[in-house]
C-alpha positions as CSV (number, residue, x, y, z in Angstrom):
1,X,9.4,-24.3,12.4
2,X,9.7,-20.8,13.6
3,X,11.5,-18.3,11.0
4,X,12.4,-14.5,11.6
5,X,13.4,-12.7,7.9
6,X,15.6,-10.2,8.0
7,X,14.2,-6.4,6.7
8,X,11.3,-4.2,4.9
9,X,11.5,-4.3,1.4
10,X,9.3,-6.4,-1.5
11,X,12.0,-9.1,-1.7
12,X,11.2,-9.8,2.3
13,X,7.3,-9.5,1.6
14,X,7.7,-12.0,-1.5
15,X,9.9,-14.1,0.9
16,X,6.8,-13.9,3.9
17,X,4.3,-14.8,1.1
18,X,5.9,-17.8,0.5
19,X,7.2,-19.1,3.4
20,X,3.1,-18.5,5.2
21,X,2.3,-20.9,2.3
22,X,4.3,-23.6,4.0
23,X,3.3,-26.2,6.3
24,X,6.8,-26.1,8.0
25,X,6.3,-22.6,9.3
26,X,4.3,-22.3,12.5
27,X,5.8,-18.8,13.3
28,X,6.6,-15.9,11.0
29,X,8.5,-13.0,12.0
30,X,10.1,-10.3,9.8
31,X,12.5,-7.8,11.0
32,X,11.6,-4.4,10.3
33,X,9.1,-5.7,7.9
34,X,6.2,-3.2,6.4
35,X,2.3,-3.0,6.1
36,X,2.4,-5.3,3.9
37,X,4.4,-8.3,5.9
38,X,2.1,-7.9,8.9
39,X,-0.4,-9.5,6.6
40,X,1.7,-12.9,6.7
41,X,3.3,-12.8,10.2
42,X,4.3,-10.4,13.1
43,X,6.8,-7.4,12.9
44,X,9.4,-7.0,15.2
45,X,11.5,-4.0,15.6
46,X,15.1,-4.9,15.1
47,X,18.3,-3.4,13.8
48,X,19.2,-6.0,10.9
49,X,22.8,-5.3,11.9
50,X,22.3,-6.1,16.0
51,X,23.4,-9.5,16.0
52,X,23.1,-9.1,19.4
53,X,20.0,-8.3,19.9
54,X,18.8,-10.9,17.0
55,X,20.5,-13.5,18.4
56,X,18.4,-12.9,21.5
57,X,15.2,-12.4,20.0
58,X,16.2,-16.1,18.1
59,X,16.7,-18.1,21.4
60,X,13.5,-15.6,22.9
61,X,11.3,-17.3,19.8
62,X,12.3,-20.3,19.4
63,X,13.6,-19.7,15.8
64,X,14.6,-22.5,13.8
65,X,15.5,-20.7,11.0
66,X,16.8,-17.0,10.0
67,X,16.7,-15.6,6.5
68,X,18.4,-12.7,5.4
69,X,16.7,-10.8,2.5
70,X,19.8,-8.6,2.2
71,X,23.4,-8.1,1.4
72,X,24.5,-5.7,4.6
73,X,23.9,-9.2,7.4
74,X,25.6,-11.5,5.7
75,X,28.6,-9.0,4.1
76,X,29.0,-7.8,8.2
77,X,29.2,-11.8,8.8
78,X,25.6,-12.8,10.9
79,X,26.2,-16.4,9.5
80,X,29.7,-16.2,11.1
81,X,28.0,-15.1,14.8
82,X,25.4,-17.4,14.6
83,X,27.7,-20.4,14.1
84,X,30.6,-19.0,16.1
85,X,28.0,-18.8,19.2
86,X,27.8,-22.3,21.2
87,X,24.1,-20.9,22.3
88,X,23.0,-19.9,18.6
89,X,24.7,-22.1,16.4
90,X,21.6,-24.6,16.2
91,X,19.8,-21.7,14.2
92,X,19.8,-22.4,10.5
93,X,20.7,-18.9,8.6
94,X,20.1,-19.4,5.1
95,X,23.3,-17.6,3.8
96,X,26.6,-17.5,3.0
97,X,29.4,-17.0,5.7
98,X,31.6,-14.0,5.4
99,X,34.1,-15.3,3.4
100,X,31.7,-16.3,0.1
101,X,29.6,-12.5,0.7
102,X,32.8,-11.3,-0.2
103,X,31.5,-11.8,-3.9
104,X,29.2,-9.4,-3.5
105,X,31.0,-7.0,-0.8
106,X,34.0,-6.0,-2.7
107,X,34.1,-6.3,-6.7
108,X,37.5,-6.7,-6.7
109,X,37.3,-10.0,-4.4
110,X,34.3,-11.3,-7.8
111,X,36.7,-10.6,-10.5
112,X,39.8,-12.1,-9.0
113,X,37.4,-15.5,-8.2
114,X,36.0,-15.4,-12.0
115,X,39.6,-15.2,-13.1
116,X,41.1,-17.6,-10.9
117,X,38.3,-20.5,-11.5
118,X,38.2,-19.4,-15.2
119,X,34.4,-17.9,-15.6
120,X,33.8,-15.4,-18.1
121,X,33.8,-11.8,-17.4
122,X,34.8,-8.3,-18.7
123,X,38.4,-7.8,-18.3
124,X,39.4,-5.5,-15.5
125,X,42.2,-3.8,-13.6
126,X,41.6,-2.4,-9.8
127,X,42.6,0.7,-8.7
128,X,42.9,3.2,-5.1
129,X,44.4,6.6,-4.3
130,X,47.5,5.6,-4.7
131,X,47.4,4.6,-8.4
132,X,45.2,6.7,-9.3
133,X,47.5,8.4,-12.7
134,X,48.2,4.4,-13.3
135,X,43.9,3.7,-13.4
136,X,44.0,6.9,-16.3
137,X,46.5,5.4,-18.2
138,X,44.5,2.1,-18.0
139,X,41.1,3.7,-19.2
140,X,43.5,5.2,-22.2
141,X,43.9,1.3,-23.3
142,X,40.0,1.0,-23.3
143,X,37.2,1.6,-25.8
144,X,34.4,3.6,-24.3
145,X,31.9,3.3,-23.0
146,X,34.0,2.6,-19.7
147,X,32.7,0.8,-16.8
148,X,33.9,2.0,-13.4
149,X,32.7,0.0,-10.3
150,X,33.3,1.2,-6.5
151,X,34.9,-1.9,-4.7
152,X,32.2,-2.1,-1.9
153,X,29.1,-2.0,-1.3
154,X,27.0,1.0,-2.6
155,X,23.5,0.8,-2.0
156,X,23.5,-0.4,-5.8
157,X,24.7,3.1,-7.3
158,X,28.7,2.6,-6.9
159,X,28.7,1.9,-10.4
160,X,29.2,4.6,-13.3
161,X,29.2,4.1,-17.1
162,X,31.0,7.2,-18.5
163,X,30.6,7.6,-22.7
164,X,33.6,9.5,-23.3
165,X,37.6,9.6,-21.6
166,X,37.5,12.4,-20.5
167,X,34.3,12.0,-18.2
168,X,35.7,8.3,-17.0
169,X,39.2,10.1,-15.9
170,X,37.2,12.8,-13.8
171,X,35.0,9.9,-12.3
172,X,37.7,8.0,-11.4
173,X,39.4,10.9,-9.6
174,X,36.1,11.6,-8.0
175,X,36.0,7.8,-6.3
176,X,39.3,7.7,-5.5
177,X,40.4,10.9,-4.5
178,X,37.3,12.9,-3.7
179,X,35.3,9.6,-1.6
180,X,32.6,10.2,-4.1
181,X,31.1,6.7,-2.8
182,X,33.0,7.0,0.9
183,X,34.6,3.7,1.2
184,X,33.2,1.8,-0.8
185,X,35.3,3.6,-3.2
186,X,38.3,3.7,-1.7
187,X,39.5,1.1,-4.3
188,X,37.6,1.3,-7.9
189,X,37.5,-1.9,-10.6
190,X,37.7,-0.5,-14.2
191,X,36.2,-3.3,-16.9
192,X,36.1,-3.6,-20.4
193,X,32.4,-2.5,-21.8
194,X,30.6,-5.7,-22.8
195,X,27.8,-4.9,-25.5
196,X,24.4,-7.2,-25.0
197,X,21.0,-8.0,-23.4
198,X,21.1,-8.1,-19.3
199,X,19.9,-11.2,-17.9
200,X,20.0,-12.2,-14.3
201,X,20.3,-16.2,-12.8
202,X,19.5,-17.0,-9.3
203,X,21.2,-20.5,-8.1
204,X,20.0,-21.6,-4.9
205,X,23.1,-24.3,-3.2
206,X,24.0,-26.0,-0.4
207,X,27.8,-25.6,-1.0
208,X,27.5,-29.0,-3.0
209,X,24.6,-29.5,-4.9
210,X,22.2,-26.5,-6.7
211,X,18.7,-25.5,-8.3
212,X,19.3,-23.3,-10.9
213,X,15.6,-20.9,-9.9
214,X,13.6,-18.9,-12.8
215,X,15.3,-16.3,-14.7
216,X,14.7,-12.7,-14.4
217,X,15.4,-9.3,-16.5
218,X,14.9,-6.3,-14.4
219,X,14.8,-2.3,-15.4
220,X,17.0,-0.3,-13.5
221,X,16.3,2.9,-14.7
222,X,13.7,5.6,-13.6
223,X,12.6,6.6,-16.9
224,X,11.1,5.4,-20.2
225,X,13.0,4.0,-22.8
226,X,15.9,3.0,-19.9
227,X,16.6,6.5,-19.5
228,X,17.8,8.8,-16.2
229,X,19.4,7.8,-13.3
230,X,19.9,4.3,-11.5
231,X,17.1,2.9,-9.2
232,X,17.1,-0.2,-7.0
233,X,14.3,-1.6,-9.7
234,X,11.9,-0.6,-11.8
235,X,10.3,-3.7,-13.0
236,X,11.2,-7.5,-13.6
237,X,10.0,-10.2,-16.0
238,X,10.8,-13.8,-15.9
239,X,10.9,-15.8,-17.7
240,X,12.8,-14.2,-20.4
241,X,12.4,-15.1,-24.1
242,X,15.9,-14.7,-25.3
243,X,17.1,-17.2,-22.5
244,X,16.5,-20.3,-24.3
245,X,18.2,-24.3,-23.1
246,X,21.2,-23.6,-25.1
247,X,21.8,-20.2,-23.4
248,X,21.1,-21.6,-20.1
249,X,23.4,-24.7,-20.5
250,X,25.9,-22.7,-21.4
251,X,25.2,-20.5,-18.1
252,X,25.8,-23.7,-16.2
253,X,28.6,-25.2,-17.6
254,X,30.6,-22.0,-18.1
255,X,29.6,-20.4,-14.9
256,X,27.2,-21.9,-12.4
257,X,28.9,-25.1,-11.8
258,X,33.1,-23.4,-11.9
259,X,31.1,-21.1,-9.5
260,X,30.2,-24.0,-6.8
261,X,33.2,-26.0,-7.2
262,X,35.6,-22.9,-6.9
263,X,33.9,-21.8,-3.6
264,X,34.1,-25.4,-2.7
265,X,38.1,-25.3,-3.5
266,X,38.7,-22.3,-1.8
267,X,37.6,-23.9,1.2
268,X,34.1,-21.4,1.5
269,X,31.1,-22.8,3.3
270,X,28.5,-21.3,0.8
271,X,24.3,-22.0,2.0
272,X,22.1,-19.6,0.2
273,X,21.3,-17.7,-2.8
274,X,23.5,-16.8,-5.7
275,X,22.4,-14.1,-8.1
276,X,24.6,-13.6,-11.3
277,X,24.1,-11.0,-13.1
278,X,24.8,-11.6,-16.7
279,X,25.4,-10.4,-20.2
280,X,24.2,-12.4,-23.0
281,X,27.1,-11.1,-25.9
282,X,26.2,-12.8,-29.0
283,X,24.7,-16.1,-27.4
284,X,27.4,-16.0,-24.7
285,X,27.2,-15.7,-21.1
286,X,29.7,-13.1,-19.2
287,X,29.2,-12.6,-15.5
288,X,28.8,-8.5,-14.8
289,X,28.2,-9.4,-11.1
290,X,27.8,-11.7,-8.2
291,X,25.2,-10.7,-5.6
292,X,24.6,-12.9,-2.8
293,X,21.4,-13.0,-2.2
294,X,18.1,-12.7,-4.3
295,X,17.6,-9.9,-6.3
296,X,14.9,-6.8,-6.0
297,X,12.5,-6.9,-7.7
298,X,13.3,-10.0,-9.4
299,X,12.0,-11.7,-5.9
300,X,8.8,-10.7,-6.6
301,X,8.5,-12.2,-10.2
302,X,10.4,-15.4,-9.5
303,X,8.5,-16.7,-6.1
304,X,5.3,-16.1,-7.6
305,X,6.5,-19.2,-10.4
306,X,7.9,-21.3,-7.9
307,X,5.1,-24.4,-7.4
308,X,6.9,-26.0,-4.3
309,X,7.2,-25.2,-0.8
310,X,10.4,-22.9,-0.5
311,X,11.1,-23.5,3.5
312,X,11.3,-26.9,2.2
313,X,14.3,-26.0,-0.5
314,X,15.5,-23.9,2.2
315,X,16.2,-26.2,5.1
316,X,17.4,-28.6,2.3
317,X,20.2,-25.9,1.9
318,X,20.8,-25.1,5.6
319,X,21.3,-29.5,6.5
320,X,23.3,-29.7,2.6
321,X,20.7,-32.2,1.9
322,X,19.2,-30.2,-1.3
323,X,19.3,-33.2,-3.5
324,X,16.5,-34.8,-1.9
325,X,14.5,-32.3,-2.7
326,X,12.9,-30.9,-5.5
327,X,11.9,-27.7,-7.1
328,X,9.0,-27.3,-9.9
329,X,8.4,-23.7,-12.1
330,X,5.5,-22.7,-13.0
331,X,5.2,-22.4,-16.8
332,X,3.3,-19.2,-16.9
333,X,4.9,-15.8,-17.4
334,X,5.6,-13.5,-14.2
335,X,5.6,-9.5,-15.0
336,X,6.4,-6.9,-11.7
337,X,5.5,-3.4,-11.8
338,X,7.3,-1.2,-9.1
339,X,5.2,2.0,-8.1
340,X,7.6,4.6,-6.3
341,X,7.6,7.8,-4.7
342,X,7.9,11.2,-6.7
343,X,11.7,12.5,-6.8
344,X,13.0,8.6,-6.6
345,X,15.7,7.5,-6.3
346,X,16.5,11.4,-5.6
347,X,15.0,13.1,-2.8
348,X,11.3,12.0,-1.9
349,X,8.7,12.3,0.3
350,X,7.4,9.7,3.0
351,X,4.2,9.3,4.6
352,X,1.7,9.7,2.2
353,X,-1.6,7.5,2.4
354,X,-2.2,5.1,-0.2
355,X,-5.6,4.1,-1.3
356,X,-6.7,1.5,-3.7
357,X,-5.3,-1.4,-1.8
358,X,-8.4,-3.6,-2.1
359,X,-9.3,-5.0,-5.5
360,X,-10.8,-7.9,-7.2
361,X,-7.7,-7.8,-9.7
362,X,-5.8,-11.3,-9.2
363,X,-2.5,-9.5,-9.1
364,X,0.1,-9.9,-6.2
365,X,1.0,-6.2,-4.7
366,X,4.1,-6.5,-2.7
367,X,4.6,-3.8,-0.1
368,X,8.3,-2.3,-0.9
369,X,8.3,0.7,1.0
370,X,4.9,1.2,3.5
371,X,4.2,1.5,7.0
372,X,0.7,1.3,9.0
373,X,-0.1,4.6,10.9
374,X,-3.0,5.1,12.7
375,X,-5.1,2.4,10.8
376,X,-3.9,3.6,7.1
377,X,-1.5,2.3,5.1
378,X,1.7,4.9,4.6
379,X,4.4,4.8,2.1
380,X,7.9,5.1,4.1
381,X,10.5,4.6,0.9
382,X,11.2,5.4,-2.4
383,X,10.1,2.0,-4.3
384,X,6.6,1.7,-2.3
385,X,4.8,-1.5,-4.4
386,X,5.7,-4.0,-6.6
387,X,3.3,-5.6,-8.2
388,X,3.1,-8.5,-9.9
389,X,0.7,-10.7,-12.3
390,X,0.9,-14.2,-13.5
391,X,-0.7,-15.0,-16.6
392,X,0.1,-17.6,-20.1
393,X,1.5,-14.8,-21.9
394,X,3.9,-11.7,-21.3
395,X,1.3,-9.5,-22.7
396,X,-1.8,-10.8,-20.6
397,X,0.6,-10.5,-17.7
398,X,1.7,-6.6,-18.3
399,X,-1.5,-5.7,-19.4
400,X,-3.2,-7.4,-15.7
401,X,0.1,-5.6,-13.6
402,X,-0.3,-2.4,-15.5
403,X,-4.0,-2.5,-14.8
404,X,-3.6,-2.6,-10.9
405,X,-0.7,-0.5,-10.6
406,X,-3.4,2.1,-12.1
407,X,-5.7,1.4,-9.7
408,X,-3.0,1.8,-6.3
409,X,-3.1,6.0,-6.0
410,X,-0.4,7.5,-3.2
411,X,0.7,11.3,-4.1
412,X,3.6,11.4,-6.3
413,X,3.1,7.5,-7.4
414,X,5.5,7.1,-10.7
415,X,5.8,3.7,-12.4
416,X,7.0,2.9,-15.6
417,X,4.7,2.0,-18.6
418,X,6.9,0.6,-20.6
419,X,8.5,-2.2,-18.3
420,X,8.5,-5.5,-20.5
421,X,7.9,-3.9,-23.7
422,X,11.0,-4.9,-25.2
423,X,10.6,-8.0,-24.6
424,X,7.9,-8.4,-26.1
425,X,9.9,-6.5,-29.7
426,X,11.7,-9.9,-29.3
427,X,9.2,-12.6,-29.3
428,X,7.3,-10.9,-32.0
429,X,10.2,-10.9,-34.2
């Protein structure tokens, strides 16, 4: 079949990896795509939010199937204007129709579906303009640290963690009343702080039936030690030693499964990817977040361990025919290294050659942020690599990802050396 996947980042370059490794896929087109997606099929320069012109370039191609790698398609409803469309509804999108992104596209939407369908979350209250002295008094109730989340989507930094009262009541009047986040803050979801280790599950359903894919944790923070600002991703590492059978059980009885079955009672048509984003408190699982679609970088750890042929599991979700199919993880351990430009995830520059691209190191490099000018490979983003190395152990695997990320040189290039590191406190306890 012929398949067109939707943006530039490492998640779509893990995704064209893949997908080149299938049988099934005669054609491979990625929409913008980078440097390093031209190595598994042809770019084509489209706006991901034209469905217009992608729906033209679809019936042009001959494409069977369309992925998404991001929120923004799905959240502005492509799945809706494919299968609205009597010439484009034969198209398979792998994603969820407008209704189900909702559980990524507004927070207050997530928490008012974990509450109704009785999955485990932070408590919360939601909050706009208009209420704004009523969201103070709320915080007042709270212990801090408090957790203030803009309602919409934020490019991944509508969400602030303020330590003490007085700093959560001045952030909350700089959402609501100063647009701090535009309009994605126009409302703002206040939670309860919930103390443990970050862990993130990715189901992949066809509205009835699910695989429940490797688990990731990632690093969100630019510096050492999970310090400084928010970043798309530092770093990911699956699987993750603290997620043992009994954790994960309870992550499916608790969550995954009330998750499918309440989409299925609300009457959504959910085909895709469902990343949860979770806290493990004291052996627990509490959903922080719903995104709806497959995480970055956690991509580009958790492809690398799948050993089956993932257009396969796809089209299985597209037809709802996923239980006749059937998914196998490699055991070995999956550790992702993002390199990114000097100033990220501030102000950065673009265009500067890399070098050190060829290498008889074993490691995956997924281009994140690149371009190809002129015969050399540019970076054109702030995360420009992610690279990733499989190996028996957690520490074989750092050391082999740590090893190549030395190797890639780009001015300005910034990783963090400590990515995994933590993990590795646990297992040795």
């Amino acid at each position: 079949m012929n398949i067109l996947i939707l943006g530039s980042g490492g998640r779509e370059h893990a995704f064209a990896w893949k997908f080149a490794q299938s049988p099934l896929c005669e054609k491979l087109f990625i929409a913008p795509g980078n440097a390093g997606t031209a190595q598994h099929g042809e770019n084509v320069s489209l706006d991901i939010l034209d469905f217009e012109k992608i729906g033209e370039f679809c019936l042009n191609e001959g494409i069977h199937m369309l992925v998404p790698g991001s929120e923004d398609p799905l959240v502005k409803g492509i799945v809706d204007h494919f299968r609205g469309s009597d010439k484009l509804k034969h198209i398979q999108v792998a994603g969820p129709e407008k209704q189900g992104a909702l559980l990524e596209g507004s927070k207050d939407f997530a928490k008012a579906f974990m509450a109704k369908h009785s999955i485990p979350t932070a408590a919360y209250q939601t909050f706009n303009a208009s209420t704004l002295e009523e969201g103070k008094k709320f915080l007042e109730t709270l212990t801090p640290p408090f957790v203030l989340k803009a309602d919409g989507l934020a490019a991944g930094k509508g969400v602030v963690i303020p330590e003490t009262l007085e700093e959560a009541k001045n952030e909350l009047h700089a959402m609501l009343a100063d647009a701090k986040f535009g309009a994605a803050s126009a409302r703002v979801v206040i939670e309860e702080f919930l103390k443990g280790i970050e862990v993130s599950v990715f189901v992949m359903t066809d509205g009835k039936d699910y695989f429940l894919l490797p688990e990731a944790k990632d690093y969100k923070r630019i510096g050492e030690g999970d310090t400084g600002l928010n970043t798309g991703g530092m770093g990911a590492i699956s699987p993750v030693p603290f997620v043992n059978q009994e954790f994960l059980k309870k992550v499916e009885e608790r969550i995954v499964k009330p998750t499918i079955a309440g989409l299925q009672k609300d009457g959504i048509d959910y085909r895709g990817f469902i990343f949860i984003g979770l806290m493990n408190v004291g052996g627990d699982p509490y959903v922080i977040e719903y995104n709806v679609r497959m995480g970055d970088p956690e991509t580009e750890a958790v492809l690398p361990r799948l050993d089956c042929d993932l257009v396969d599991l796809l089209d299985g979700v597209c037809k709802q025919n996923l239980s006749s199919k059937s998914l196998k993880i490699h055991p070995q351990t999956s550790a992702t290294v993002v390199l990114v430009s000097g100033g990220y995830p501030e102000a950065y520059a673009k265009g500067k050659e890399v070098s050190g691209l060829n290498s008889s190191n074993s490691s995956l490099v997924f281009h994140a942020g690149t371009k190809m000018s002129d015969g050399k490979c540019l970076t054109n983003g702030g995360r420009v690599f992610a690279v990733t190395s499989l190996s028996d152990s957690l520490s074989s695997a750092l050391e082999q990802s740590f090893e190549r990320a030395k190797e890639i040189e780009f001015e300005g290039k910034n990783y963090r050396r400590d990515i995994g590191k933590d993990l590795l406190k646990i297992q040795q306890a």
